[in-house]
N, C-alpha and C positions, 0 to 999 in steps of 0.2 A: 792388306789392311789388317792390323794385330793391334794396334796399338794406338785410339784416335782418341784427338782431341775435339771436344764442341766447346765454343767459346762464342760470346758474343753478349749485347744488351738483355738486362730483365727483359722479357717480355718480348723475345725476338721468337721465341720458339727452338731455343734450347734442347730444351727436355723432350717436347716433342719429338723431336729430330730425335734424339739420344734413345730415347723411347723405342721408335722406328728400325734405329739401324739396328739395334742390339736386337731386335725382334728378327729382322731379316738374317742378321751376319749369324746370329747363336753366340756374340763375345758377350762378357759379363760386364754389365751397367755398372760407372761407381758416378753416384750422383753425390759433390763435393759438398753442398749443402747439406745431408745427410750424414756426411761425414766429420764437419767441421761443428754442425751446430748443437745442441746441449739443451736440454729442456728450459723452455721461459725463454726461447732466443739467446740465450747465452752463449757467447763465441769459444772454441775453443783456443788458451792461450798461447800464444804465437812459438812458446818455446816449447811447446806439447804439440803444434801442429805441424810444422815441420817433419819430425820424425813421424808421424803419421803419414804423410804425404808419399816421404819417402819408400814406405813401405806399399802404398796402392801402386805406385808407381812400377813397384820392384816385379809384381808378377810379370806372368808370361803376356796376357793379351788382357784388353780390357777398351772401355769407351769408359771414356770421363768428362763429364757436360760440371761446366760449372768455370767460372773465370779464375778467381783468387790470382792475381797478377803478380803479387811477391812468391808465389810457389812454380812462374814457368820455368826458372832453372835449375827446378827439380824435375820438373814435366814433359818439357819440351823435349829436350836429348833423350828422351827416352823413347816420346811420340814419333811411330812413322807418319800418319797422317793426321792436320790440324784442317780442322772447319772453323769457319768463324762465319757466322750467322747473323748479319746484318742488315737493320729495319730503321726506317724514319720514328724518331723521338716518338711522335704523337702515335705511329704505328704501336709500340712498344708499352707508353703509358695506359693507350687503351686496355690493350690483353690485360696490364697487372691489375689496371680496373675491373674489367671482366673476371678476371680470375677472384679477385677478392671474392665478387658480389656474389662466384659460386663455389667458394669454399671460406666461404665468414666464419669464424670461430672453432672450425675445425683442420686439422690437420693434414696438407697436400703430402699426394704421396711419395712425392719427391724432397720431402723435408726430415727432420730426424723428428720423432716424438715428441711429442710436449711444447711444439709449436704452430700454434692454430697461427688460421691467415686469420690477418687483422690490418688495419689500416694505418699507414704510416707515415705522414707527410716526407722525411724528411728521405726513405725510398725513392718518393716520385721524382724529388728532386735530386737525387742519385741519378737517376735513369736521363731526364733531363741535362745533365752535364756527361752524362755517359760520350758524348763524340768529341767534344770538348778535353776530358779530364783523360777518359781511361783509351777512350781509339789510339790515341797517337802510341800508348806505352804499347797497346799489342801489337799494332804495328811493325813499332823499334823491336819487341820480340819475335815479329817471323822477321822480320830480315835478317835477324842476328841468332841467336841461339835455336830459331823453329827453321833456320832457314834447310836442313836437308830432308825435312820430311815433305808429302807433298801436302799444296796449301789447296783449300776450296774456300770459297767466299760464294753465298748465297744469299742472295738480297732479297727474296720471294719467296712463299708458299710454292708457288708456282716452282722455282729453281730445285726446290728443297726436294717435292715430287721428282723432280726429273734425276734428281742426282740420287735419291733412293734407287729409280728405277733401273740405275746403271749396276747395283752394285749386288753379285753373288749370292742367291739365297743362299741360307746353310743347309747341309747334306747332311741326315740323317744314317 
């Protein structure tokens, strides 16, 4: 494992996960969010993101948490191994609720500067179509482009523990 993907719903526990393994493995964290986004939420433009992408991808080893679904056939053939971390809608709304309520106004650490959490209807209702809109496309991506790395799918806390537990501390 040199080379993983974490993907799944807002509020599935992502980051967590990505947090975890990169602490266990000793591989370098790239949180997309972080990378993509620009003081005041501002996105960065599609013809400047790309070529970014391309470039995190290029290193040698790395965990990259974060979906951006127009960037897997830059991602994916690159990824030995893809996680996709999946939770019930209401599971998921809750946490980004939760999470709001404990970082209101200020900046998570898994975001780029100058984007406090703040509250967003139209988020919720992102996440809410999340199995609807965006499952089917990743899906269609491990069966096609992610198909020769290998896949985990983790549907629990529960799962998520056990599949950290499987996996190599790093050696000092």
């Amino acid at each position: 494992m040199k080379r993983v993907l974490v993907i799944g719903p807002s509020g599935a526990g992502k980051t967590t996960l990505a947090n975890a393994l990169a602490e266990k493995t000793g591989l370098p964290l790239i949180h997309l969010d972080t990378e993509y986004l620009r003081p005041g939420w501002v996105p960065t433009p599609d013809e400047e993101w790309a070529p970014i992408v391309s470039g995190l991808v290029a290193r040698d080893s790395w965990i990259m948490e974060g979906n951006f679904s127009s960037t897997f056939p830059l991602r994916m053939p690159r990824t030995d191994t893809i996680i996709l971390v999946s939770r019930p809608r209401l599971h998921c709304l809750w946490r980004v609720f939760f999470r709001f309520l404990r970082y209101r106004g200020v900046t998570r650490p898994d975001l780029a500067d100058g984007c406090p959490e703040k509250f967003d209807p139209s988020f919720y209702r992102w996440i809410w179509g999340f199995p609807n809109r965006s499952l089917p496309r990743i899906h269609k991506a491990l069966a096609t482009i992610g198909a020769h790395a290998t896949q985990v799918t983790l549907a629990s806390d529960a799962e998520a523990r056990a599949f950290l537990d499987t996996i190599n501390p790093k050696t000092d």
